[in-house]
PAVO-404141 format. One record per residue (C-alpha): residue in three letters; y, x, z. Coordinates in Angstrom, 3 decimals. Layout:
N
<rec r="Ala" yy="Y" xx="X" zz="Z"/>
...
This chain:
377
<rec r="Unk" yy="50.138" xx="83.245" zz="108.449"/>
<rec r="Unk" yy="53.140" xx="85.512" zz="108.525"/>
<rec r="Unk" yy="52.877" xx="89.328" zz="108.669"/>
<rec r="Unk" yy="49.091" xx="88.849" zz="108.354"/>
<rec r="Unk" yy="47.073" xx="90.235" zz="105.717"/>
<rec r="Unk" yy="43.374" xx="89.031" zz="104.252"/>
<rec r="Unk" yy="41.104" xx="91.715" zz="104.530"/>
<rec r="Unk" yy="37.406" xx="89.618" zz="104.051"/>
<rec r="Unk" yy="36.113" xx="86.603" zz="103.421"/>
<rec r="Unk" yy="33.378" xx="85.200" zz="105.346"/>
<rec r="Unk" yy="31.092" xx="82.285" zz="104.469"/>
<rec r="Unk" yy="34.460" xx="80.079" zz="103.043"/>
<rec r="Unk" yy="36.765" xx="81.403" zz="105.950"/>
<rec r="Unk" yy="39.532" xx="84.292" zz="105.227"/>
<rec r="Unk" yy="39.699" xx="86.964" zz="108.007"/>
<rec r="Unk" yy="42.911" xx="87.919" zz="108.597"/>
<rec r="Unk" yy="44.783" xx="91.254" zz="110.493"/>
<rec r="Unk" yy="48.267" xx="90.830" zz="111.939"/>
<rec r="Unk" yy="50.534" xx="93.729" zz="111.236"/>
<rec r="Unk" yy="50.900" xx="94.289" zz="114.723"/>
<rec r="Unk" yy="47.144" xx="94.770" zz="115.635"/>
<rec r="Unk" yy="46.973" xx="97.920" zz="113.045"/>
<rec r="Unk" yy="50.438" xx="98.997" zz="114.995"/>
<rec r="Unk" yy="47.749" xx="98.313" zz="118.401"/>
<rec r="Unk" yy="45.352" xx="100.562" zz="117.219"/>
<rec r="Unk" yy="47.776" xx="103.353" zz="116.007"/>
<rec r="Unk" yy="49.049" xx="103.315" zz="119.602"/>
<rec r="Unk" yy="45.979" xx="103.494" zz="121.236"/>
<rec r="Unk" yy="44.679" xx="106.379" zz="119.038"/>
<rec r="Unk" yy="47.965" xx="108.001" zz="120.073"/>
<rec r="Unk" yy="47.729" xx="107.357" zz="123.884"/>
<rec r="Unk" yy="44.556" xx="109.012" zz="123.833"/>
<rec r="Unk" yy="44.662" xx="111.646" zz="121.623"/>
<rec r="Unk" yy="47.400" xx="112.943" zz="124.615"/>
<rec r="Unk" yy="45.234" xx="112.383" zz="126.710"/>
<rec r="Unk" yy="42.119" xx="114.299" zz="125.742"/>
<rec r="Unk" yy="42.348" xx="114.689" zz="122.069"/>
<rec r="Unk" yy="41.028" xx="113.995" zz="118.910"/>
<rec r="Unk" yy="37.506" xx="112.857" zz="119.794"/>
<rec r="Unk" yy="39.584" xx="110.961" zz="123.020"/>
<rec r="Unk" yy="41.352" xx="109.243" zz="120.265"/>
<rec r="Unk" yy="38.290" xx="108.868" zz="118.159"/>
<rec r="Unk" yy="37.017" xx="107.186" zz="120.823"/>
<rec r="Unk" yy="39.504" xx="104.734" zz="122.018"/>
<rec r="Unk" yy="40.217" xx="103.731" zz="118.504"/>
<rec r="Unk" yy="35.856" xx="103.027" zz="117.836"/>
<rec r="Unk" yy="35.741" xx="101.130" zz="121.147"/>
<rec r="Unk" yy="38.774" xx="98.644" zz="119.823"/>
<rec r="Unk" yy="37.180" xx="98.079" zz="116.771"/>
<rec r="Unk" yy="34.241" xx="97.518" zz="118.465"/>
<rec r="Unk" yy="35.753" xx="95.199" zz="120.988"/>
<rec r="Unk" yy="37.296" xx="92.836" zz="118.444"/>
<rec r="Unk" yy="34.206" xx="93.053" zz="116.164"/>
<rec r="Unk" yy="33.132" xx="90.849" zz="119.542"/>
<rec r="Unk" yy="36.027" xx="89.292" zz="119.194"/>
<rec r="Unk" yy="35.715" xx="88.273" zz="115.687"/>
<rec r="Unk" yy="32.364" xx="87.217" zz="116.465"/>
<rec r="Unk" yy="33.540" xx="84.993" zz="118.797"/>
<rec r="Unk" yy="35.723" xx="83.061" zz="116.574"/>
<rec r="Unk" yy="33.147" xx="82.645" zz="114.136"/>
<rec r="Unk" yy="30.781" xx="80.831" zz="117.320"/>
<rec r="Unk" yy="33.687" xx="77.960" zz="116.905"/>
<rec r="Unk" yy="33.694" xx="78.023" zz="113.475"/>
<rec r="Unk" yy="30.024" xx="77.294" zz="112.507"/>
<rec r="Unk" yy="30.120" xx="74.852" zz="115.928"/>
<rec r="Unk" yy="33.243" xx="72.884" zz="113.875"/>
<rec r="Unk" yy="31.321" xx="73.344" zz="110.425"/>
<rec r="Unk" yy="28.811" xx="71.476" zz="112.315"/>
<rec r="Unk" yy="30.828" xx="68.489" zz="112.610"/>
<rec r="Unk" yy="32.414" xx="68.825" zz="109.101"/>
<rec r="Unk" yy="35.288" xx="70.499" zz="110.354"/>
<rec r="Unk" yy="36.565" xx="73.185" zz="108.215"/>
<rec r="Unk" yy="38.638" xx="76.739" zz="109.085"/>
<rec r="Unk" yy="40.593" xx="77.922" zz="106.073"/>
<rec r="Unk" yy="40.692" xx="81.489" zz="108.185"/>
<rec r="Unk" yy="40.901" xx="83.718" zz="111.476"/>
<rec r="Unk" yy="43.274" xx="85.421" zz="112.107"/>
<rec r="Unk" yy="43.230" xx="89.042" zz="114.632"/>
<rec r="Unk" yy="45.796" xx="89.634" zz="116.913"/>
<rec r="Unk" yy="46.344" xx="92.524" zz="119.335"/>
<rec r="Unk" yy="45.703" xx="89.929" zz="122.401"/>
<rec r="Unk" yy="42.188" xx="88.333" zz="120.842"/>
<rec r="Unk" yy="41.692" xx="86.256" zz="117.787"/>
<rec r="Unk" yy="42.987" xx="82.669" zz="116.369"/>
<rec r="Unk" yy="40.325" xx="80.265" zz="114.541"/>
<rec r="Unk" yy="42.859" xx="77.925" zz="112.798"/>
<rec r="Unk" yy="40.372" xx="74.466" zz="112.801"/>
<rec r="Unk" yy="41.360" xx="72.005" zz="109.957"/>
<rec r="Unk" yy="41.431" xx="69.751" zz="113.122"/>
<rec r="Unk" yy="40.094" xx="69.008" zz="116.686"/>
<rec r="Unk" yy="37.269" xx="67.718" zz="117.330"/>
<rec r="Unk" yy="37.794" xx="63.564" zz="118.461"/>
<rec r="Unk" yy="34.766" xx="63.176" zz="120.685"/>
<rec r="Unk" yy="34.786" xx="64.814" zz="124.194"/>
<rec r="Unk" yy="31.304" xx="66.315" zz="123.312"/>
<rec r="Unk" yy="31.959" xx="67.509" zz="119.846"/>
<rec r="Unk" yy="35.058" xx="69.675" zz="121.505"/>
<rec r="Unk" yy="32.711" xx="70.575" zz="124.048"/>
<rec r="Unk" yy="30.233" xx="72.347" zz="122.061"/>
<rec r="Unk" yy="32.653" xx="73.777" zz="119.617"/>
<rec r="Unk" yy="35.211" xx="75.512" zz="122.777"/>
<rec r="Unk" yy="31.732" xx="77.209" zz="124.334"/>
<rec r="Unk" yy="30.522" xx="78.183" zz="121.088"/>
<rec r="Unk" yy="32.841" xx="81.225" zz="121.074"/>
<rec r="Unk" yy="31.597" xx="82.553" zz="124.591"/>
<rec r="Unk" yy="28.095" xx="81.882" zz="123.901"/>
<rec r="Unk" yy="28.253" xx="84.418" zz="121.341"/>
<rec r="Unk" yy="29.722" xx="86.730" zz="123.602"/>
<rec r="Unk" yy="26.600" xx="86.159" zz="126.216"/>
<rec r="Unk" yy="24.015" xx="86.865" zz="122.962"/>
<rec r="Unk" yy="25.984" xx="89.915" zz="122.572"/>
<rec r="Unk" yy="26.290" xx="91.237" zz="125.681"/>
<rec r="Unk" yy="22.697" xx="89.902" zz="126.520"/>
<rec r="Unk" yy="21.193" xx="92.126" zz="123.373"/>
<rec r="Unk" yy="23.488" xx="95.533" zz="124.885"/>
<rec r="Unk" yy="21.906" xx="95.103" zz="128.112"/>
<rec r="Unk" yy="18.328" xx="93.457" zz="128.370"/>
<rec r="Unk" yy="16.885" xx="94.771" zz="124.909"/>
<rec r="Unk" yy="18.988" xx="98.064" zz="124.207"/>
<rec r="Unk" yy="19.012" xx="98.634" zz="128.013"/>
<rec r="Unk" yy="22.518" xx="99.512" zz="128.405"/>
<rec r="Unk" yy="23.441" xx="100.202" zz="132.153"/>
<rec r="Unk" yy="26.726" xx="98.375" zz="133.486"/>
<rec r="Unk" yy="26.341" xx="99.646" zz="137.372"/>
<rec r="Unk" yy="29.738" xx="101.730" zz="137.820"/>
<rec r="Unk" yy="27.786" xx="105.148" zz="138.948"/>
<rec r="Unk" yy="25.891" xx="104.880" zz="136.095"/>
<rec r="Unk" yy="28.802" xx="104.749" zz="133.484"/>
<rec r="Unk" yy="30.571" xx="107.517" zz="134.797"/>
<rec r="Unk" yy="27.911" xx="109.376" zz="134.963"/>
<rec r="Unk" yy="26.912" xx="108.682" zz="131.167"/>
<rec r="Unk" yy="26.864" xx="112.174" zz="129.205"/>
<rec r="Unk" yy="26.222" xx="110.113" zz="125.615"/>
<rec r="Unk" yy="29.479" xx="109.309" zz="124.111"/>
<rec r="Unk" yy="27.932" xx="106.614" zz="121.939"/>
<rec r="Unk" yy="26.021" xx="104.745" zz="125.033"/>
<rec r="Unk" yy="29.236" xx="104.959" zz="126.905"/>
<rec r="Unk" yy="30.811" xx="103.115" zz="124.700"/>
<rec r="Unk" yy="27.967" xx="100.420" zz="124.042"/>
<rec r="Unk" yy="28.445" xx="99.725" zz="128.159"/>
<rec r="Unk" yy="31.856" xx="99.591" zz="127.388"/>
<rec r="Unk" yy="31.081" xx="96.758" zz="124.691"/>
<rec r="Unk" yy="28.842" xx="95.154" zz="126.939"/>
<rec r="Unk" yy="31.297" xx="94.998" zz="129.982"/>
<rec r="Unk" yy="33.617" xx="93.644" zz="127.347"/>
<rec r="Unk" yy="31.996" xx="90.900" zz="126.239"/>
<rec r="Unk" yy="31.329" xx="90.108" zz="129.894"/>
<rec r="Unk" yy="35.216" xx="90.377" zz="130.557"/>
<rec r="Unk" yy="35.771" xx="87.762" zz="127.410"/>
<rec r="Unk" yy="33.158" xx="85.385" zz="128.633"/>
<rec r="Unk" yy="35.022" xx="85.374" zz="132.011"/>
<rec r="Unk" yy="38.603" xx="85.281" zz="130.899"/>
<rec r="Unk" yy="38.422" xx="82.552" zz="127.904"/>
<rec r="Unk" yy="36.785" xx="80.226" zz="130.750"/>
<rec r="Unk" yy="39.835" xx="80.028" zz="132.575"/>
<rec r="Unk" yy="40.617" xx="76.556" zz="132.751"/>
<rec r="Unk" yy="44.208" xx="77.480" zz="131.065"/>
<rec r="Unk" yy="44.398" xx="75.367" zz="127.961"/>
<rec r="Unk" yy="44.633" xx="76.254" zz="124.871"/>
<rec r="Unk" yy="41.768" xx="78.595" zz="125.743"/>
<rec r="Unk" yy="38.344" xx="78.075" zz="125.705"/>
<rec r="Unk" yy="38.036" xx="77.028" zz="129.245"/>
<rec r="Unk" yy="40.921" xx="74.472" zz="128.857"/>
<rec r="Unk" yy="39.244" xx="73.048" zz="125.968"/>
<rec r="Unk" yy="36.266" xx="72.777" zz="127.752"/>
<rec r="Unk" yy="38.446" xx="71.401" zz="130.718"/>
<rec r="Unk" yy="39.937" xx="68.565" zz="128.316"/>
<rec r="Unk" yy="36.495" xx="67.748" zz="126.627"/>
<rec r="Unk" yy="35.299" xx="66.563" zz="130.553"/>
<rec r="Unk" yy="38.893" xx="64.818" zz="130.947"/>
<rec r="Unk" yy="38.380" xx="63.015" zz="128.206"/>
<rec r="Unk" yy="35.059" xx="61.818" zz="128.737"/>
<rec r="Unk" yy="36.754" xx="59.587" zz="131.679"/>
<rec r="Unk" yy="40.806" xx="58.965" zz="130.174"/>
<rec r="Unk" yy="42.321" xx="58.964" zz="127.437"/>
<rec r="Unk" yy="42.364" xx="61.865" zz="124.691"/>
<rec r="Unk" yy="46.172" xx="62.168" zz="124.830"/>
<rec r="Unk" yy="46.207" xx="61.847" zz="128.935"/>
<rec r="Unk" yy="43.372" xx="64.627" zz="128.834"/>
<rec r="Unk" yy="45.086" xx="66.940" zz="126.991"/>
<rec r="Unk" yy="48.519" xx="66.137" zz="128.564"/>
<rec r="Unk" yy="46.456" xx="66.851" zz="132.334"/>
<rec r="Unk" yy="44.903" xx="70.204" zz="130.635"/>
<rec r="Unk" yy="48.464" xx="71.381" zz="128.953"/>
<rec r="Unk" yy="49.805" xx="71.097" zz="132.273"/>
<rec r="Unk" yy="47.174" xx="73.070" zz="134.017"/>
<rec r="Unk" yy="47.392" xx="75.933" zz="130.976"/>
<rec r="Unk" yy="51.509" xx="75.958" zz="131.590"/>
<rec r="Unk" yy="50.886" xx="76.678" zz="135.495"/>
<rec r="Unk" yy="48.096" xx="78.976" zz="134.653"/>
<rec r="Unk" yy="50.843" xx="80.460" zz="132.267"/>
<rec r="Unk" yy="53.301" xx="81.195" zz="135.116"/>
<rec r="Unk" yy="51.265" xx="83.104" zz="137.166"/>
<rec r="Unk" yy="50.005" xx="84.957" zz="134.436"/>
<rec r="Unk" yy="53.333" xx="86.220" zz="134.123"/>
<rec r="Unk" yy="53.430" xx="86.784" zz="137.431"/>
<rec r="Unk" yy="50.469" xx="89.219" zz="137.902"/>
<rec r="Unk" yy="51.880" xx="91.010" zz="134.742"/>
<rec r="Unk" yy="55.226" xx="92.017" zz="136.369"/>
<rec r="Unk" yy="53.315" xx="93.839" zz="139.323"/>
<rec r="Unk" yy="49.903" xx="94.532" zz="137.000"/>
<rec r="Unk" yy="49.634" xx="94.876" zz="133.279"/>
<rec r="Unk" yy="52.876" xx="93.653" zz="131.367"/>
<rec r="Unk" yy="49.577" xx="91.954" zz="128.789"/>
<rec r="Unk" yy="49.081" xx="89.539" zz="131.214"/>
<rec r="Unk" yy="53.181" xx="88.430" zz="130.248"/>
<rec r="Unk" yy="52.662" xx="88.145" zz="126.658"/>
<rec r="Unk" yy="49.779" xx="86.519" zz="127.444"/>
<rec r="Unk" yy="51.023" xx="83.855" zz="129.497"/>
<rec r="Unk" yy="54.053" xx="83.502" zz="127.246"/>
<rec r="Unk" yy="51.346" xx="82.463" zz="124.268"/>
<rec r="Unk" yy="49.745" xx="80.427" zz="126.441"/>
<rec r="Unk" yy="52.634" xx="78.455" zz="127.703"/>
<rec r="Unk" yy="53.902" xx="77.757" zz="124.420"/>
<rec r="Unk" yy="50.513" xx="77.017" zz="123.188"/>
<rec r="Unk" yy="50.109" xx="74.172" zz="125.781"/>
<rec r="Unk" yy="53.220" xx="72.509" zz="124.998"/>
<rec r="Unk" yy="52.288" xx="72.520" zz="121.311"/>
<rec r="Unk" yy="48.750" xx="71.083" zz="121.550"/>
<rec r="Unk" yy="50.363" xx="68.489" zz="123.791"/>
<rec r="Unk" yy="53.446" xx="67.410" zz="121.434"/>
<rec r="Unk" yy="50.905" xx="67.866" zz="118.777"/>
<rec r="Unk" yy="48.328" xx="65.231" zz="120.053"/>
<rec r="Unk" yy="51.090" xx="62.882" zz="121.310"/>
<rec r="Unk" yy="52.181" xx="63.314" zz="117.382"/>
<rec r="Unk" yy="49.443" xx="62.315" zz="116.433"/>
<rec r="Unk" yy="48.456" xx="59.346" zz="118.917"/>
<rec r="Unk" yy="51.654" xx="57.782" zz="117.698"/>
<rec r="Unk" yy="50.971" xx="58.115" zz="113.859"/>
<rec r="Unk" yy="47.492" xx="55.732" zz="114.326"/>
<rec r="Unk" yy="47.971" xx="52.842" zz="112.478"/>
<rec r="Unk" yy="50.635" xx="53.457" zz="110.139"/>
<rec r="Unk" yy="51.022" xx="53.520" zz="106.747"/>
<rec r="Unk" yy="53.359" xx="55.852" zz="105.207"/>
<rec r="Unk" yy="55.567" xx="53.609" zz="104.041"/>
<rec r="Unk" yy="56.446" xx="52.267" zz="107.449"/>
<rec r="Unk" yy="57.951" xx="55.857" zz="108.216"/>
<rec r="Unk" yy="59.300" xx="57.340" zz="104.485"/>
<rec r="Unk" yy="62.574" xx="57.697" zz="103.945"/>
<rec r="Unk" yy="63.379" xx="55.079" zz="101.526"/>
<rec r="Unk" yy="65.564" xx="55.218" zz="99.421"/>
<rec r="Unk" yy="66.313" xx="58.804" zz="98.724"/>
<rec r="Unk" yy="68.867" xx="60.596" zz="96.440"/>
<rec r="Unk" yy="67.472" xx="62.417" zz="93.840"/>
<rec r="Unk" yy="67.860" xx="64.790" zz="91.078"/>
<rec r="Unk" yy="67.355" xx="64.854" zz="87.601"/>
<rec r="Unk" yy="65.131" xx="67.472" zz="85.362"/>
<rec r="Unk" yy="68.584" xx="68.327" zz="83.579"/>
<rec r="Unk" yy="70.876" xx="68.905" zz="87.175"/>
<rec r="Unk" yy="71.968" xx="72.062" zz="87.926"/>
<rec r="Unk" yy="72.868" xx="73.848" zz="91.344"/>
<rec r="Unk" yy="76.154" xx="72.136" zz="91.178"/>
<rec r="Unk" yy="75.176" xx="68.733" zz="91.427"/>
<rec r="Unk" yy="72.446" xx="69.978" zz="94.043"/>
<rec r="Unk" yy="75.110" xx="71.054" zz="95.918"/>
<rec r="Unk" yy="77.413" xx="67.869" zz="95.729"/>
<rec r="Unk" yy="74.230" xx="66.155" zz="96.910"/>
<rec r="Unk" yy="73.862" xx="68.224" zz="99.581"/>
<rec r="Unk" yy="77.465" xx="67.906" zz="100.922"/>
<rec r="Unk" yy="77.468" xx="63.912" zz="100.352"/>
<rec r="Unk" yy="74.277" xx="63.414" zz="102.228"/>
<rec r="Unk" yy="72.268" xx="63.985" zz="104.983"/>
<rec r="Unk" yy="68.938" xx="64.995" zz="102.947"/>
<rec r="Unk" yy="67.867" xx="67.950" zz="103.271"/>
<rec r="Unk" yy="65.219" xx="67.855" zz="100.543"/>
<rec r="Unk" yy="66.000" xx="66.044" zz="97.246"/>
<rec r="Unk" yy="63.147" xx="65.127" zz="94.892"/>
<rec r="Unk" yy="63.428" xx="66.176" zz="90.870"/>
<rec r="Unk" yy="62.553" xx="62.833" zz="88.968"/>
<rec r="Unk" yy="61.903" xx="62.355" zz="85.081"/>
<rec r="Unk" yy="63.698" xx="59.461" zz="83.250"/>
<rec r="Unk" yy="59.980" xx="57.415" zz="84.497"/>
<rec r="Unk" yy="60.583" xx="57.705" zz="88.423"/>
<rec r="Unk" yy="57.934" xx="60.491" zz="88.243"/>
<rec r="Unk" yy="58.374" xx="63.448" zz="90.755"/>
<rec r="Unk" yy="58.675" xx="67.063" zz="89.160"/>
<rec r="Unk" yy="59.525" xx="69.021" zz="91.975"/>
<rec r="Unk" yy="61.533" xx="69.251" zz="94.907"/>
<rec r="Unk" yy="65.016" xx="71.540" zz="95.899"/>
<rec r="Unk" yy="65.280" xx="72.319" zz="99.604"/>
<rec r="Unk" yy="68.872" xx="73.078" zz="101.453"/>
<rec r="Unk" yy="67.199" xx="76.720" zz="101.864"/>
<rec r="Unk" yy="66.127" xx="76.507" zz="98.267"/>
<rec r="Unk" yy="70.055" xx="75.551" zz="97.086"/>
<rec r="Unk" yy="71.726" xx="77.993" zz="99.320"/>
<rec r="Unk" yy="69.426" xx="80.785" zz="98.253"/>
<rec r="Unk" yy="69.585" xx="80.170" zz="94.489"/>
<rec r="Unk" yy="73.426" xx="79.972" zz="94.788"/>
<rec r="Unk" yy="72.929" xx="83.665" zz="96.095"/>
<rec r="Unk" yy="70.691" xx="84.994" zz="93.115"/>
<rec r="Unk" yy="72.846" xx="82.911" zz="90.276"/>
<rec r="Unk" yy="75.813" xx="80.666" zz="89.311"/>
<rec r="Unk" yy="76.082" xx="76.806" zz="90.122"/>
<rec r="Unk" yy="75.411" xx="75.711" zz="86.295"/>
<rec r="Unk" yy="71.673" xx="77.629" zz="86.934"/>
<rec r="Unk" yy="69.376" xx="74.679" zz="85.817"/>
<rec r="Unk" yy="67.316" xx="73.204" zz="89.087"/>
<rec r="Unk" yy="64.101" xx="73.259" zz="87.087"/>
<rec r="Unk" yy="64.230" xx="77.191" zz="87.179"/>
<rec r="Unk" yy="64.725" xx="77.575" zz="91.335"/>
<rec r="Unk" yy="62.532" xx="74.050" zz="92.526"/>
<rec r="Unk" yy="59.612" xx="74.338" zz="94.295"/>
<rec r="Unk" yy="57.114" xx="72.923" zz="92.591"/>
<rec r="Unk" yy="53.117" xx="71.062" zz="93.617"/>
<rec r="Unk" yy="54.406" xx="69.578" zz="96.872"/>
<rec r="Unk" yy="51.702" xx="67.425" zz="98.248"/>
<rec r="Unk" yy="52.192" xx="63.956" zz="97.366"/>
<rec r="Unk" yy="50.481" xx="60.798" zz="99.047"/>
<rec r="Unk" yy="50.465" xx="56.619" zz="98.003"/>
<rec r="Unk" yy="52.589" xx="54.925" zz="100.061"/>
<rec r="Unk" yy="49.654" xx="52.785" zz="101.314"/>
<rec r="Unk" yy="47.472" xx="56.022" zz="102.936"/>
<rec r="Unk" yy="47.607" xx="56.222" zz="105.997"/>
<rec r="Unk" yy="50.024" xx="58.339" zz="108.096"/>
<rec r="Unk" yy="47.424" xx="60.461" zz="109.902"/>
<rec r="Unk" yy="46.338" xx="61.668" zz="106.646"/>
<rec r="Unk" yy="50.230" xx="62.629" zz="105.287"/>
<rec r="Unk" yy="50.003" xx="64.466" zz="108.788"/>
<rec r="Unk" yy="46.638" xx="66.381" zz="107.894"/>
<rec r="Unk" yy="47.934" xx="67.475" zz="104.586"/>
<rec r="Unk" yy="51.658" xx="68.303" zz="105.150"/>
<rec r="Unk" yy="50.393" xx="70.983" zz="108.165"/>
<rec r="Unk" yy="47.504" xx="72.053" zz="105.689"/>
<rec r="Unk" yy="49.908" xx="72.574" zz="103.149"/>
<rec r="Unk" yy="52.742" xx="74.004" zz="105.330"/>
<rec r="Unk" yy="55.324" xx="72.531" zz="103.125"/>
<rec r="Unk" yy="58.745" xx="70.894" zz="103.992"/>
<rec r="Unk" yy="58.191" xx="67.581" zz="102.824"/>
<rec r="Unk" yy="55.434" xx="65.153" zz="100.901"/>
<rec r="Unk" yy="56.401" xx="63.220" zz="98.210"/>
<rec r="Unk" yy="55.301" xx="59.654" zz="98.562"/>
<rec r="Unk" yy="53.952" xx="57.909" zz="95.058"/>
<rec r="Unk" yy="54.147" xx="53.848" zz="94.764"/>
<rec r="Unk" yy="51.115" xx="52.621" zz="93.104"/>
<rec r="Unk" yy="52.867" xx="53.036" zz="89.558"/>
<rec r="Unk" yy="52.683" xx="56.965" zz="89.912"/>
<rec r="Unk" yy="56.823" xx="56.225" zz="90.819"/>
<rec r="Unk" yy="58.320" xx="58.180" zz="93.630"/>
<rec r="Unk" yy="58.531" xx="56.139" zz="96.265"/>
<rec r="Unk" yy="59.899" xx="57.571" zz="99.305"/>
<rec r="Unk" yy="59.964" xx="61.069" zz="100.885"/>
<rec r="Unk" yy="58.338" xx="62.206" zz="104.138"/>
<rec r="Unk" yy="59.563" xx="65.362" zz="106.330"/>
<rec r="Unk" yy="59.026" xx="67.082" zz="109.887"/>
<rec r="Unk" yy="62.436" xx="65.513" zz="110.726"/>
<rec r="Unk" yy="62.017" xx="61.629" zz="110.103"/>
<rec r="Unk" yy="58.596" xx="61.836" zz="110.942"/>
<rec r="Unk" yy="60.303" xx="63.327" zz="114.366"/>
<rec r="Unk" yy="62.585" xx="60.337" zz="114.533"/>
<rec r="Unk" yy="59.739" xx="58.113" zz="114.340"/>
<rec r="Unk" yy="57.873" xx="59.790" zz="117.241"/>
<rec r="Unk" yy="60.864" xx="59.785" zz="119.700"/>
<rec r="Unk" yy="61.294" xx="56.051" zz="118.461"/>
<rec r="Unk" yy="57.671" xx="55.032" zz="119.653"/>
<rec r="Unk" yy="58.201" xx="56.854" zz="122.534"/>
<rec r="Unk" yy="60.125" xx="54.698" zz="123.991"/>
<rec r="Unk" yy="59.243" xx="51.342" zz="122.067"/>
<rec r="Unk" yy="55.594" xx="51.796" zz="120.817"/>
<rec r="Unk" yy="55.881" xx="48.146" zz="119.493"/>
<rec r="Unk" yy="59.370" xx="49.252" zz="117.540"/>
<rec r="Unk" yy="59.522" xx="48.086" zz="113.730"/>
<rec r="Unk" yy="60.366" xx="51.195" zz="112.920"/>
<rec r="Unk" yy="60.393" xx="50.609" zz="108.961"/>
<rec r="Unk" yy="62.815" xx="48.128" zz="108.876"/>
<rec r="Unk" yy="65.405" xx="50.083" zz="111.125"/>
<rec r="Unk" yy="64.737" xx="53.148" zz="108.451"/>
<rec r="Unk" yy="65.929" xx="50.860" zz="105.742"/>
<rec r="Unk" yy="68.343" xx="49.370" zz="107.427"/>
<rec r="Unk" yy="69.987" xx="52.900" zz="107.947"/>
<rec r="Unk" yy="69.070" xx="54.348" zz="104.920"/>
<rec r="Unk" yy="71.065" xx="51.565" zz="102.928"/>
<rec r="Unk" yy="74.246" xx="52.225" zz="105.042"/>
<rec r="Unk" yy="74.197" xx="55.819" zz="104.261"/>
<rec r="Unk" yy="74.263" xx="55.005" zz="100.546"/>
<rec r="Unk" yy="77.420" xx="52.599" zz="101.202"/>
<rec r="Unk" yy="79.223" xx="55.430" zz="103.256"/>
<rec r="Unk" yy="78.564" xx="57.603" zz="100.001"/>
């Protein structure tokens, strides 16, 4: 993830800080360090990194829920607003989703259960402010916390935890992709007024309602995505044919490419049909920055793009081009040939397509327009 950095690995998953949550805690430690000093800012900073040691602990209650179910998570990432557990993918069945979304909060219970029942930490308000121990102050603190998160990720606000848990029950009655469309919904209204508490309360609540919002609408697109790749191959939605390049091109026949066509990515073949690597419109314009248009394509390509057999199915092109996080797949006939190309943006086609005509034979109208592009070139 950008701006994040790796700073552990735990059992397979890579824990990751944002930039912006070490810039969090520097401001804290500043904020109270005017207030009451060093050991004020001592103790502000402690408390955070208590708080998201909760938090972290959290995230790792939905990952060993989704290892459960065979569902890995490459890593976690920390934010200054909570923590991310990117899931290879979402649970399908209602229950499976159900477990895994109150996995997180029932680690927050244990935690705030052990603070209070066996270390006998007091929560009562009197009590706290009364508290001459710096340290026990601060475990209450912890506790409340971890009360606070249990509360707040049950909010029935999707993506949360409580809006997963709200789409697991949804779904147990309609449809996966109505469920989450009914639960996106709820999470964008929950969004708004969010926002809206945050312009007379804590301007938090308006970055948090902001990620929230846009959250929604991408777990909703997402699912719908994926709904409408079910039962398709790959080579119903490739682009087919595609111009491509040769190990000996330079920039200068990248760019004629680029100016003839409407590809945006253009596959490096050998003299067999056999992908080498792939030059991006990014990847052309930036090389013609750094060197001159004879510079051989072979030296600025990006190279081990996924590739897939034209006969997978799409669902799994899906999987591995978000794994992946690359700009297109290369799609292999069952001679090791290149085949046909997939990217974000025809695979975007297809979706608004099916949209509106789920029954549409959407591989022959690809063909069918891919062949009169080559005859207007």
């Amino acid at each position: 993830m950008l701006w994040s950095i790796p700073v552990a690995r735990i059992a397979g998953t890579v824990v990751r800080v944002h930039v912006t949550f070490v810039l969090f805690l520097l401001w804290i430690g500043g904020a109270q360090w005017r207030v009451g000093g060093r050991d004020a800012a001592f103790d502000g900073v402690l408390f955070m990194l208590l708080l998201f040691g909760c938090v972290l602990a959290h995230e790792f209650g939905h990952v060993l829920a989704a290892r459960r179910y065979g569902i890995r998570t490459p890593e976690v990432t920390l934010w200054p607003i909570g923590g991310i557990a990117s899931l290879e993918r979402i649970p399908e069945k209602p229950g499976e989703e159900l477990i895994v979304a109150l996995a997180g909060p029932a680690v927050n219970v244990v935690i705030a259960t052990v603070l209070v029942v066996v270390l006998g930490v007091g929560l009562e308000g009197g009590s706290m402010a009364e508290l001459e121990n710096a340290r026990a102050g601060i475990l209450a603190r912890v506790a409340s916390a971890n009360i606070f998160l249990v509360l707040f990720n049950l909010i029935p606000a999707f993506p949360m935890d409580g809006g997963r848990v709200l789409r697991a029950v949804l779904a147990m009655r309609v449809s996966h992709v109505e469920a989450t469309r009914i639960a996106a919904r709820i999470g964008q209204g929950a969004a708004f007024l969010f926002a809206l508490v945050g312009l007379f309360a804590n301007p938090m609540l308006i970055v948090i309602g902001l990620f929230i919002y846009l959250s929604a609408s991408a777990e909703a697109q997402h699912v719908a995505f994926q709904d409408g790749a079910k039962g398709l191959p790959v080579s119903d939605v490739m682009l087919n044919p595609v111009e491509t390049l040769l190990p000996g091109s330079t920039l200068d026949d990248a760019v004629d490419l680029l100016l003839r066509t409407a590809q945006k990515e253009f596959p490096v073949v050998d003299g067999a049909g056999r992908p080498r690597g792939v030059l991006t419109r990014d990847g052309i314009i930036v090389a013609l920055r750094q060197g001159g248009a004879a510079t051989p394509i072979l030296e600025v390509m990006a190279r081990d793009l996924p590739t897939v057999r034209d006969c997978e199915p799409l669902e799994s092109a899906l999987r591995l081009m978000n794994a992946s996080r690359s700009p297109a797949v290369l799609v292999l006939g069952g001679d090791g040939r290149l085949a046909g190309l997939l990217t974000p943006e025809n695979i975007g086609e297809m979706m608004m397509v099916r949209s509106v005509r789920p029954d549409w034979r959407f591989r022959a109208r690809r063909t069918e327009r891919s062949h009169l592009s080559g005859t207007r070139t």
